[in-house]
C-alpha positions as CSV (number, residue, x, y, z in Angstrom):
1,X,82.1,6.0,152.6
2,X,82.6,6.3,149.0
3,X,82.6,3.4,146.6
4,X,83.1,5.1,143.6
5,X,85.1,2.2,142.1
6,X,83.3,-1.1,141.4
7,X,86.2,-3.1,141.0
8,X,85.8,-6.7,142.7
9,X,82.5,-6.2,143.7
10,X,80.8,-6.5,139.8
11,X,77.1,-7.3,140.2
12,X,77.0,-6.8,143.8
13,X,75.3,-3.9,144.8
14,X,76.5,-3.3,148.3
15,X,74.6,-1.6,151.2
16,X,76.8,1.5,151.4
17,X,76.1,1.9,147.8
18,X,72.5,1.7,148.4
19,X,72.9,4.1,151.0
20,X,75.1,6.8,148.7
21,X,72.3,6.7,145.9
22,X,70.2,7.1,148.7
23,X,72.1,10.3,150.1
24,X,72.6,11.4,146.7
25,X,68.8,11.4,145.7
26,X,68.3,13.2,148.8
27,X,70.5,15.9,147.5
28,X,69.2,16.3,144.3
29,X,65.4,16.3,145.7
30,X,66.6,18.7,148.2
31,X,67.8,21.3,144.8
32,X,64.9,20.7,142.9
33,X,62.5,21.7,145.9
34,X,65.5,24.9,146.6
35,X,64.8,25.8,142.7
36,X,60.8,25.1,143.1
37,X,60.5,27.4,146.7
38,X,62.0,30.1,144.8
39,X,60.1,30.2,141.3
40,X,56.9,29.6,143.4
41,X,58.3,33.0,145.7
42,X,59.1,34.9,142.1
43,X,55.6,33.5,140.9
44,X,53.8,35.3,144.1
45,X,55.5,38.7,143.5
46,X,54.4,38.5,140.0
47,X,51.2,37.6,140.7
48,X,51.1,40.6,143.6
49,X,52.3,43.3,141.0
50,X,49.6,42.3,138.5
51,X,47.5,42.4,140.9
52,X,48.2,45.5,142.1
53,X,48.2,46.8,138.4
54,X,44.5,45.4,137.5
55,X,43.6,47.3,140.9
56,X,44.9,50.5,138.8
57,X,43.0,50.0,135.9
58,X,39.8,49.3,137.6
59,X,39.9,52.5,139.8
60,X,40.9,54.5,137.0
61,X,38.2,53.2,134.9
62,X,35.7,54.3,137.3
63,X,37.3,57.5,137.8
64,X,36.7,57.9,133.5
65,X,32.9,56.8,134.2
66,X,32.1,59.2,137.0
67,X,33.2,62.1,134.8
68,X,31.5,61.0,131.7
């Protein structure tokens, strides 16, 4: 049920509009952990390729050492 218009019920804070802020909240938590779950998933590949790339370095490193 929305009760987007107050009219005649000024002051009053009514339990279906307790329960839409409620449901509303609900939705925006649910976005901002959608938004967090995917910078987090972005984060580990990042993390994985620079990983990966300091792996590199350090086994080219001691490939320069054994032929020095």
């Amino acid at each position: 049920m929305q009760l987007n218009n107050d009219e005649g019920n000024i002051g009053i804070i009514t339990n279906e509009r307790i329960i839409e802020n409620l449901q509303e909240d609900k939705k925006n938590l649910y976005k901002v952990v959608d938004k967090l779950e995917k910078r987090i998933a972005t984060f580990e590949k990042v993390l994985a390729s620079h990983a990966k790339c300091i792996g590199r370095l350090a086994h080219d490193k001691e490939n320069r050492n054994e032929q020095s």
